[in-house]
Each structure stands twice: as structure tokens, then as C-alpha cells.
N, C-alpha and C positions, 0 to 999 in steps of 0.2 A: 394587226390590221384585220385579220380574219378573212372569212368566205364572204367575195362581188358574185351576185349576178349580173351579167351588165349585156350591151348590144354588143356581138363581136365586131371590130373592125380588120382593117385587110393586116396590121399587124400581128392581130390571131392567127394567119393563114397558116405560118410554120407549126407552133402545137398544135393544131383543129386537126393536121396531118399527121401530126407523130400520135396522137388520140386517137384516130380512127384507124391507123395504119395498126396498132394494136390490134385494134377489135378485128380487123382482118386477118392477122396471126392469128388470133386466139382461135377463130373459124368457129365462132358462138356467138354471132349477132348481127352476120350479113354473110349470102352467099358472093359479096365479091374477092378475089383473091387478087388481084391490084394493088399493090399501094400504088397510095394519095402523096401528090407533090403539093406544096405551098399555090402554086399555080394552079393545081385546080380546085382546090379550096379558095381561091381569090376568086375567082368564077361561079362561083354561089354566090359566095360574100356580095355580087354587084344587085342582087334583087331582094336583098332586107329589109324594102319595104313593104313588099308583099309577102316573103316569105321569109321572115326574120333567122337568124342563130344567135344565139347565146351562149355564153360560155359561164362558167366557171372559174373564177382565178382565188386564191388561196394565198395570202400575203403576197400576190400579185403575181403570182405564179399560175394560169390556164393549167387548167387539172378536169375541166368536161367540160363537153358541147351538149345544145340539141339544137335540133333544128324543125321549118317546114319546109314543105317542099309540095310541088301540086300533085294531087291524086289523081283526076281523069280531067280532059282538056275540054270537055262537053261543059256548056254555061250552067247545064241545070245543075253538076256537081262544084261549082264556083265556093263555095261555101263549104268545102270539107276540103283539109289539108294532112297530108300523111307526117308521122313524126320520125324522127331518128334521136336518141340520145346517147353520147358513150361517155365513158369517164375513164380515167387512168387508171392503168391499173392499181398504182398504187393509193386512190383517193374511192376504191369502191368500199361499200358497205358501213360509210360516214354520216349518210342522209343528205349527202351534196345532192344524188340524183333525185330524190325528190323534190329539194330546193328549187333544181333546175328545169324539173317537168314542171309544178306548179307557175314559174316564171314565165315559162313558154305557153303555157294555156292561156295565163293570164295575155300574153305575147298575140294570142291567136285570137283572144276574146275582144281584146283590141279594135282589131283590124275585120273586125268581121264575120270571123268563122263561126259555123255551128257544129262542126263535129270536126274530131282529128281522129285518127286512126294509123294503126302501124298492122306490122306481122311480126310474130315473134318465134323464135325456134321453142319445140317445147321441151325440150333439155335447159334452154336459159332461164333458169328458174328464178334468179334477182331480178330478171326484166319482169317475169311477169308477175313480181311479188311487188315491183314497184308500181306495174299500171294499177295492179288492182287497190295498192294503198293509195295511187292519184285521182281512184275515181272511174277508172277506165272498166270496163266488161270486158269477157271475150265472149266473144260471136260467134264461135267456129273453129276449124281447121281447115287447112288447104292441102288435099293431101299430096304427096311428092310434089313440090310447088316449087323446088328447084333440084338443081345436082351440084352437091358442093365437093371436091376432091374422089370425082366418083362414084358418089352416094345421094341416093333420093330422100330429100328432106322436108318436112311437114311443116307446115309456121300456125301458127295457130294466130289468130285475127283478135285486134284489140280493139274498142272504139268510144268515144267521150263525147257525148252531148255537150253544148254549150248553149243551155237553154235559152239562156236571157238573148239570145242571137236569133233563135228560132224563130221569136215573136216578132221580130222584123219582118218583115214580107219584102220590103218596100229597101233593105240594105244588099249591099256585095261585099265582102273585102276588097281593103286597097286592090289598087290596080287590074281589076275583074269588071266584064262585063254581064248581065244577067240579075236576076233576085233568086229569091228563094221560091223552089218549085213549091207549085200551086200543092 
């Protein structure tokens, strides 16, 4: 059968949790320490139109997500969405996550967006060895930009043009109001 990338729907919500709920053990790819129940992962899943997830399934088996999600709630940033991508642990270092970033651009190119952007720790050295095989720059760092078990952590800022979007003046993504600042 091989590797889907497909639109997650609400029967992803159980793996999209036991995936992310890893990456919060692992405490190398989000300062949240929370786990994620299927229910709040159903609770994204409701606005896929605007801010799509996708997963990963492997002979039908969900093995990674990514996702968008909004950046700042001001109309002039309507057009840039932040990404999140995790994968299993046991399905890293495959080329599934690039599969899955390239789907979700294309996902975001879609609907409108001109730029997508995350943060990334700069110890996560596969995240940031995959933005930069997707295309992505960093920008920056954000120094001590959060406190994860105690400890002040740096993220260092990623960001992707979506050029053929730029040239729109006159577009939004789904379900946004506003265009493209002047």
C-alpha cells in the first residue's frame, strides 16, 4: 500500500494524540507538557478548511501529522499561517516529513497563504535540517522565548514565502477577511 498523504479527518484524532503526545515527552519540539486527548485534537480537526492537518498513514497506519494554525489575529497578517509537523517516533528519519511539509505547503498554497512560519528549538537539529530541505530560512532566534521543565529556551524562527500568492493583492485564504498588505 505504501505512504498517503491525505486530509486528516476526526478518526485521526486518537493517533494525531498518541504523535504529538510523544513529541511532548520527548520535550524537543514544543514547550507544552500536556498531553493531548483525541478530543482536543477533534477540536482543530473542526476548521480544515482554513487551517488544514494532514497526516501521514503508512499501510494505513497514521505515523505523522502537520498542520496550520493562525499566527496573529490582525487582517494585515491573514495571509501567513504557523506550521506544526511531528512524526512517530518510529517513522523518523524516512523522508515521510518531507513528504508531509511539502503537502502542507502545497495545502497552504491552496487556500491562499503567502508565508508559513514555525519556531524551532535549536537543539532539534532534524527539524531544522528538514525546513531547510523544504525551502524554509531562519530568520532569527528568540532568546529564552519560553521555560520548559525549568529551563529558558531559545527557538530559532523559520519562514517560507509562497510567492505565486504574493502576487495576488486582490486574495485572502479561505475563510479570512482582509488582502494582502499594501
Amino acid at each position: 500500500m505504501g505512504t498517503i498523504i491525505r486530509d486528516a479527518v476526526d478518526a485521526d484524532a486518537e493517533a494525531i494524540a498518541r504523535i504529538y503526545n510523544q513529541g511532548i515527552e520527548d520535550r524537543g519540539a514544543t514547550f507544552e507538557t500536556g498531553p493531548r486527548s483525541a478530543a482536543d485534537i477533534e477540536v482543530k480537526l473542526s476548521d480544515t478548511e482554513r487551517f488544514p492537518t494532514l497526516v501521514a498513514a503508512v499501510d494505513g497506519r497514521v505515523v505523522g501529522w502537520a498542520a496550520l494554525s493562525t499566527y496573529r489575529p490582525r487582517p494585515c497578517y491573514a495571509g501567513i499561517a504557523e506550521f506544526s509537523i511531528y512524526l512517530d517516533r518510529a517513522a523518523r528519519g524516512r523522508g515521510l516529513g518531507r513528504e508531509l511539509l511539502r503537502s502542507l505547503v502545497d495545502a497552504a498554497r491552496q487556500r491562499g497563504y503567502w508565508k508559513l512560519v514555525s519556531r524551532i528549538f535549536p537543539f532539534n537539529a532534524a527539524s531544522r535540517a528538514l525546513c531547510r530541505s523544504s525551502g524554509f530560512r531562519e530568520v532569527g532566534t528568540y532568546e529564552k522565548h519560553g521555560c520548559l521543565d525549568g529551563q529558558w529556551l531559545d527557538v530559532v524562527i523559520v519562514e517560507r514565502l509562497i510567492p505565486e500568492n504574493l502576487s495576488r493583492r486582490d486574495m485572502a485564504p479561505a475563510g479570512h477577511a482582509g488582502v494582502a498588505p499594501e
